[in-house]
C-alpha positions in Angstrom: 6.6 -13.7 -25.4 6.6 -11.6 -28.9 5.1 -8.9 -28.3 6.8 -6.2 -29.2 8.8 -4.6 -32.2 12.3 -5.1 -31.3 13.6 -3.5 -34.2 12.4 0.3 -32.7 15.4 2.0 -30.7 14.0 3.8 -27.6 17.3 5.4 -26.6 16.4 8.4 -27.8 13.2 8.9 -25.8 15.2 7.2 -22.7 18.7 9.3 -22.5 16.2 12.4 -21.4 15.5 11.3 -18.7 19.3 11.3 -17.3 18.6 15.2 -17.7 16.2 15.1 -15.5 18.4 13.8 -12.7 18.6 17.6 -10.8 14.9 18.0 -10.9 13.8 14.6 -9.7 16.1 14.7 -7.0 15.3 18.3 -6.0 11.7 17.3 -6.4 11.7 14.6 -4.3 13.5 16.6 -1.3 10.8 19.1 -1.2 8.1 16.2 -0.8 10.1 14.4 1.8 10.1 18.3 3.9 6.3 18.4 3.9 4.8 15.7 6.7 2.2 13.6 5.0 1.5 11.9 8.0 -2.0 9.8 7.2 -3.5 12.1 10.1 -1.9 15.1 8.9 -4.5 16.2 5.6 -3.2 19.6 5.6 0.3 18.6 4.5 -1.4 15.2 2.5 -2.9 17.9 0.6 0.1 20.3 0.5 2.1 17.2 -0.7 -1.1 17.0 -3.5 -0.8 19.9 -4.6 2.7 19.8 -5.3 1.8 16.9 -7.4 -0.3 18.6 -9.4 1.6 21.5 -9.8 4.7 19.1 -10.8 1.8 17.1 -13.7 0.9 20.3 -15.1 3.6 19.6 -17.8 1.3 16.2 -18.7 -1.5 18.1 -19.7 -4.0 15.8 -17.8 -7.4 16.0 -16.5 -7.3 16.6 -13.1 -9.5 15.8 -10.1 -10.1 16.5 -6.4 -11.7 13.7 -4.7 -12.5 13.9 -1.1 -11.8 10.8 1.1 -14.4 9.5 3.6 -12.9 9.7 7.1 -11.3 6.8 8.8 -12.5 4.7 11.5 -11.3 3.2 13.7 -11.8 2.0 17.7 -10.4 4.0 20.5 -9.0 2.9 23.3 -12.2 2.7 25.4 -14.3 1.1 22.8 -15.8 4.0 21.0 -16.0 4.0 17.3 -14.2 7.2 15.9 -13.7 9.1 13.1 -10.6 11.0 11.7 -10.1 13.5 8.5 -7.7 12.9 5.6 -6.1 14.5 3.1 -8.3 14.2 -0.5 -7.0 11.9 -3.1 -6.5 13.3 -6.9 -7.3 11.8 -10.3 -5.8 12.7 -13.3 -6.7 11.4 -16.8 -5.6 11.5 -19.9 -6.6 10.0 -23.9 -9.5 7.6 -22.1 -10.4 6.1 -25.6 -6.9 5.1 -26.3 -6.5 1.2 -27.1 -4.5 0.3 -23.8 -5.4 1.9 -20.0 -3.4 2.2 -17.5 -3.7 2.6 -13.9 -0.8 4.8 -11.7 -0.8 4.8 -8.3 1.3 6.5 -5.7 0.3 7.5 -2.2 0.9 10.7 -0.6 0.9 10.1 2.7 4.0 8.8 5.5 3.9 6.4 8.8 5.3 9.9 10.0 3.0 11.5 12.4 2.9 15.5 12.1 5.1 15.8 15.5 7.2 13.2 14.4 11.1 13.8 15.7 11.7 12.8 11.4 11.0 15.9 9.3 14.1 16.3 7.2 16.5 15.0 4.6 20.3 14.0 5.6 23.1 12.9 3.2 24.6 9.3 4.3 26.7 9.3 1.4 27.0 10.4 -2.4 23.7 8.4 -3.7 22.5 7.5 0.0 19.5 10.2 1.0 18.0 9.6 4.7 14.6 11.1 4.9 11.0 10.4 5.9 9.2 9.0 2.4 12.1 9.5 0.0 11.7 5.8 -1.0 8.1 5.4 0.4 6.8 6.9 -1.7 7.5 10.5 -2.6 10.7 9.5 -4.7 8.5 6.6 -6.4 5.9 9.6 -7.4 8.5 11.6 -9.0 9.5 8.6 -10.7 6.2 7.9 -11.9 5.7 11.5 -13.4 8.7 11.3 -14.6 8.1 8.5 -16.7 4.9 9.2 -18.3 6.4 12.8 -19.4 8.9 10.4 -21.2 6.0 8.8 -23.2 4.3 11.5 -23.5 7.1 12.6 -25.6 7.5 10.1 -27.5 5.7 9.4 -31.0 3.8 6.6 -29.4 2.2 8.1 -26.8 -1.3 8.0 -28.5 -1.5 4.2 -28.0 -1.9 4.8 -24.6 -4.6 6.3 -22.6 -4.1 6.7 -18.0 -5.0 7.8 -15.0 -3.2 8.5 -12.0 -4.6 8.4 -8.9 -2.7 9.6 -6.0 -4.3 8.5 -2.6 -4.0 9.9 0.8 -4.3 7.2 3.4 -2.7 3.6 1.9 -0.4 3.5 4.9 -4.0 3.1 6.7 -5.0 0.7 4.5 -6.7 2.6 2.1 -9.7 2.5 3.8 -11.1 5.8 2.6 -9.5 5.2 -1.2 -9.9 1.5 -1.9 -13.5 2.4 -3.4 -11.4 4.7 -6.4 -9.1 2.1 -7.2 -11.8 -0.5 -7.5 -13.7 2.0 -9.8 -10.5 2.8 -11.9 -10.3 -1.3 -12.4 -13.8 -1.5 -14.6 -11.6 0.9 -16.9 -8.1 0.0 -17.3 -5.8 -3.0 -18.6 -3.0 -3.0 -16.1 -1.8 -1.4 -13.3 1.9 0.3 -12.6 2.5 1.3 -8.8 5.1 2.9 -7.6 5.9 1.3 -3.7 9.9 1.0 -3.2 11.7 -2.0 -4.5 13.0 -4.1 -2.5 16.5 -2.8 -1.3 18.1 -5.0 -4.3 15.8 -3.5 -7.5 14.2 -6.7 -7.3 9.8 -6.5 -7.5 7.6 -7.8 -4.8 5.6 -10.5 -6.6 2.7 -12.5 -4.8 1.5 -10.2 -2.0 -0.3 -11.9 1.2 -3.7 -10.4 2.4 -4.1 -8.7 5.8 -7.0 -7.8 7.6 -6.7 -5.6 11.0 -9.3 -6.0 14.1 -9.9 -4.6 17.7 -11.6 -6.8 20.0 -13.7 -5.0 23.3 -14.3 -7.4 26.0 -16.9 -6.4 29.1 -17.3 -7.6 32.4 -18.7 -5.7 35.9 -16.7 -3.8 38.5 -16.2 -5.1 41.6 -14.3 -4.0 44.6 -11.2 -6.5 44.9 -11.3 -6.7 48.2 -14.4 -6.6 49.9 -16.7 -7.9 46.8 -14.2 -9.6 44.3 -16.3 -12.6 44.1 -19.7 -10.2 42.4 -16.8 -9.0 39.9 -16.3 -10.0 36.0 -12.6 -9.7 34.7 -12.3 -7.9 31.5 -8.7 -8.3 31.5 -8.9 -12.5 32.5 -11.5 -12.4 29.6 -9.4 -10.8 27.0 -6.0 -12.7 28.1 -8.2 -15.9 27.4 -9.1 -14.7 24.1 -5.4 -13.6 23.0 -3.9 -17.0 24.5 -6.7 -19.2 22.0 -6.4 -16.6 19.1 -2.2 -16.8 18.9 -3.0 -20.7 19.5 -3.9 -20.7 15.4 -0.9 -19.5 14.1 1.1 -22.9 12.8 -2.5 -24.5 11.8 -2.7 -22.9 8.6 -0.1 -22.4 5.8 0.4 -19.2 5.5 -1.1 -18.0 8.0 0.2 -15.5 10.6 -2.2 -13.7 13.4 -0.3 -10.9 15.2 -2.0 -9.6 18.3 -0.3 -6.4 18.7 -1.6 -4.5 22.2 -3.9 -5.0 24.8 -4.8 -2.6 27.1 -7.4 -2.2 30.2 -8.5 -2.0 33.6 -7.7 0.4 36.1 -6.9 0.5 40.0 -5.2 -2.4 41.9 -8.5 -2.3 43.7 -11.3 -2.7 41.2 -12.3 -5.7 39.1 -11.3 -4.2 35.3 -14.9 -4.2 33.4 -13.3 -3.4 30.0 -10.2 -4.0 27.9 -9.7 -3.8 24.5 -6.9 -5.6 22.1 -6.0 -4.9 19.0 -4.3 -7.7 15.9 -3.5 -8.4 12.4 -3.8 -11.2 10.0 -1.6 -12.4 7.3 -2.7 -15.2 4.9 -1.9 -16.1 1.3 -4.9 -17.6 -0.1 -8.7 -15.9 0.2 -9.8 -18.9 1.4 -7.8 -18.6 4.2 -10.4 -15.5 5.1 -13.3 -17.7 6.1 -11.1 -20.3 8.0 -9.8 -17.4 10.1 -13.5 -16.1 10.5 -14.8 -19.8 11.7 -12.5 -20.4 14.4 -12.3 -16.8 16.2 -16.1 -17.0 16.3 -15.7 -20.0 18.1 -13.8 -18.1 20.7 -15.7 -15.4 20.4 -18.9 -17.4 21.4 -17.1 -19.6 24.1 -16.4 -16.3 25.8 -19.7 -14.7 25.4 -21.3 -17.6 26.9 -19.6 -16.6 30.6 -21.6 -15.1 32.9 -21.8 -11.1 33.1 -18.8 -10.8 30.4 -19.1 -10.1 26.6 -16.9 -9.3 23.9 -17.4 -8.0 20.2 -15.4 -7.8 17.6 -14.8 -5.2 15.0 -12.5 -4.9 11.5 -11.8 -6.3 8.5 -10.0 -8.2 5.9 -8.8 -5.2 3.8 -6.9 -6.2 1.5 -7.5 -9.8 -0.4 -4.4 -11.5 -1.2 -2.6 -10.9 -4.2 -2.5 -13.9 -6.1 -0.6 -14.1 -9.6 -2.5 -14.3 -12.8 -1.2 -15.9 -16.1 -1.1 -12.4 -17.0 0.6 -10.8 -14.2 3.8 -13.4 -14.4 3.6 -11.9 -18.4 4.0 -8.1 -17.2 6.4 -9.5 -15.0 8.1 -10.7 -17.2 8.0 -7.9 -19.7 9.8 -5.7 -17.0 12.2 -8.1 -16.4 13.2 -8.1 -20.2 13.2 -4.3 -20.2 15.4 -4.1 -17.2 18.0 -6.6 -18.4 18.1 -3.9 -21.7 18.8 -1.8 -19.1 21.7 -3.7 -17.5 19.6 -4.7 -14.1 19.2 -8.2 -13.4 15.6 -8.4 -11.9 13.4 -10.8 -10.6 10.0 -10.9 -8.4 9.5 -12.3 -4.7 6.8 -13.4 -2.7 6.3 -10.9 0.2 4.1 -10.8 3.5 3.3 -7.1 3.0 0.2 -5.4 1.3 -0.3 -2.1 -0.4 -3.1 -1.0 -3.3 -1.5 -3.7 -6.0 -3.5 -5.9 -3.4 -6.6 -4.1 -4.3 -5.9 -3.8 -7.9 -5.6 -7.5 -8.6 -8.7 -8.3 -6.2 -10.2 -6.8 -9.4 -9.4 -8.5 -12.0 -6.3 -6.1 -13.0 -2.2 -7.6 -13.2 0.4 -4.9 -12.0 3.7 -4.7 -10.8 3.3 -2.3 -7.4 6.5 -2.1 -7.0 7.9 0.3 -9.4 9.4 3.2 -7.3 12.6 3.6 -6.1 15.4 1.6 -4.7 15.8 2.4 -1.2 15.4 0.7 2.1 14.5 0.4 6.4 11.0 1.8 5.6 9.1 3.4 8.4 11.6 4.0 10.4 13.8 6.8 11.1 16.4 5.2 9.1 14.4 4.9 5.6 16.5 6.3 2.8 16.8 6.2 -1.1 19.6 5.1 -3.3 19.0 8.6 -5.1 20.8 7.1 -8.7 17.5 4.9 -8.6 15.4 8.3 -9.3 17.3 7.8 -13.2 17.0 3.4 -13.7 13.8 3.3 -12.4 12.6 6.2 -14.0 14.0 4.8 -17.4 12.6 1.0 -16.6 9.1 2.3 -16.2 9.3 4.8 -19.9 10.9 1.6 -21.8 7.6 -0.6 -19.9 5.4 1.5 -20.9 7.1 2.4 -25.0 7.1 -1.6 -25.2 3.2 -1.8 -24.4 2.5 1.1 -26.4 4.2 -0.6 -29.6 3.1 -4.1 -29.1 1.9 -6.1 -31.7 -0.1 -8.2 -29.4 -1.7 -7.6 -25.8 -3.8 -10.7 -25.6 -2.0 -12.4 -22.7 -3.2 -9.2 -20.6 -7.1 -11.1 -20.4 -5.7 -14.4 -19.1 -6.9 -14.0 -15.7 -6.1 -17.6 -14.7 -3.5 -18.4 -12.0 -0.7 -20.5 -12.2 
């Protein structure tokens, strides 16, 4: 792929960023001390603010966009609604020739009164911490890396936006509606989710969809009146016995049911219980295969007598299946990191973030720019903090090569492989 002009030496604009080091590092620290639990919008929004404070430097546009709340199903059935943090949006040169779409997310899996609220030192380039590598050390990176074009003599080839969102570890329920607008706009997406542990990018992304399922019977004494009863619980161990049934009849398909949880009293007939599970599947088709057969079960069970159940949820995010010109851009950053010295590749994974909901749209990205790090969501995530340098360098010399291309066409061919 010639696309570029190999004779222009980028060194220049790259070996600033090795100055940098001290900042990003202490940068990213101060993000990883502020919980950002999805839940927790006061410190999503302190995290935000930093941001902004931080992208002052970019001389951007900015924006405060509040987020819808998220919904979801409590445990006794009852549709409810919790606050988030607001997203941001920050623009810049939106009548250059090529747009691109950032994305970072500011909130953790950390609740606010989580036990994991603090950085610790496993060795020399090994920081333990909650979101160093997911994602608050990808965000510095990202920052870090436009400032590099910006500096450069080429940055008016490029025109961005940045949007920072508060709830993808949710699903991006609230912010999926911003990222589908920022699509009618731009030419590719860069997103800045952790590597995987190795450097290498997450390629082909499989879709997920989350549900909760409510099944209803009538109470009944056990004892004296079992027999005028109608068992929730029965009802909804019927449906989670025929629902895990379908996983090995489609490829690619995976169905998780993930809790159940009802009744009462040894002594009365349970007349609710609720279940909650996930779906994984690679193609969208798979989508309406999955939607056939659990209406089947679904109407086998509310054809009992005296029970009902209902069903609730969505397929969120579609699968992310490679384009012609997504394998291109991967590609591209695969040649810049071998002029970097990294030998890089991408993989298929079963996990989704918002480069799901980018390519649903049209739009190739890599979403998997951020840092190299490891055992997310858990207590044990940490960053390889000499990654806050390469990655920050491998994302400047991405985005210096689009800006002096001499041809962008392969970024329209939409067709998959």
């Amino acid at each position: 792929m010639s696309t570029t002009h190999s004779s222009i030496d980028f060194d220049h604009w790259l070996s600033w960023i090795d100055d940098q080091y001290p900042q990003m590092l202490e940068r990213t620290i101060e993000l990883s001390h502020i919980n950002s639990g999805s839940f927790n919008p006061e410190g999503v929004n302190r995290v935000g603010k930093k941001l902004i404070e931080y992208a002052q430097v970019l001389d951007a546009k900015v924006e405060v966009l509040p987020v819808a709340p998220f919904k979801s199903i409590d445990n006794k059935g009852n549709e409810q609604q919790q606050a988030l943090g607001d997203a941001i949006r920050l623009t810049k040169r939106a009548d250059a020739p090529i747009q691109i779409f950032f994305c970072g997310h500011l909130d953790t899996v950390f609740p606010v009164d989580s036990d994991f609220q603090t950085t610790t030192w496993l060795d020399n380039d090994t920081l333990n911490g909650p979101g160093v590598a997911d994602l608050k050390g990808g965000l510095i990176v990202m920052l870090t890396a436009i400032q590099a074009l910006e500096r450069s003599p080429y940055a008016d080839k490029i025109g961005w936006e940045i949007l920072l969102n508060p709830d993808e570890e949710i699903g991006s329920q609230g912010s999926a509606g911003f990222i589908a607008d920022a699509a009618t706009r731009v030419d590719l997406g860069m997103i800045y989710e952790p590597s995987f542990p190795d450097g290498n990018f997450a390629g082909a992304r499989k879709g997920s969809g989350n549900f909760s399922v409510i099944t209803r019977g009538k109470p009944a004494h056990a004892g004296r009146e079992h027999h005028l009863g109608r068992n929730a619980v029965r009802a909804m161990c019927d449906f989670i016995s025929q629902l895990d049934d379908l996983n090995g009849q489609r490829q690619g398909v995976t169905i998780n049911p993930a809790l159940i949880e009802g009744g009462g009293a040894n002594n009365i007939v349970p007349d609710m219980c609720l279940s909650r599970f996930n779906i994984r599947l690679e193609q969208p088709e798979d989508e309406q295969w999955c939607l056939d057969n659990i209406g089947e079960i679904l109407n086998e069970i509310n054809a009992r007598d005296g029970l009902s159940i209902e069903m609730h949820g969505q397929f969120g995010r579609k699968p992310k299946v490679l384009s012609n010109a997504n394998e291109k851009l991967f590609q591209l950053a695969c040649d810049c990191g071998a002029q970097l010295g990294l030998d890089l590749t991408w993989l298929p994974t079963g996990g989704c973030c918002d480069g799901n909901n980018l390519a649903e749209a049209g739009i190739p990205n890599i979403d998997t720019l951020g840092v190299q790090g490891g055992k997310i969501h858990s207590p044990d995530e940490y960053v390889k903090v000499s990654s806050l340098t390469v990655r920050a360098k491998l994302s400047a010399l991405l985005l210096l090569k689009l800006a002096t291309s001499e041809d962008l066409s392969w970024l329209k061919d939409k067709a998959v492989r």
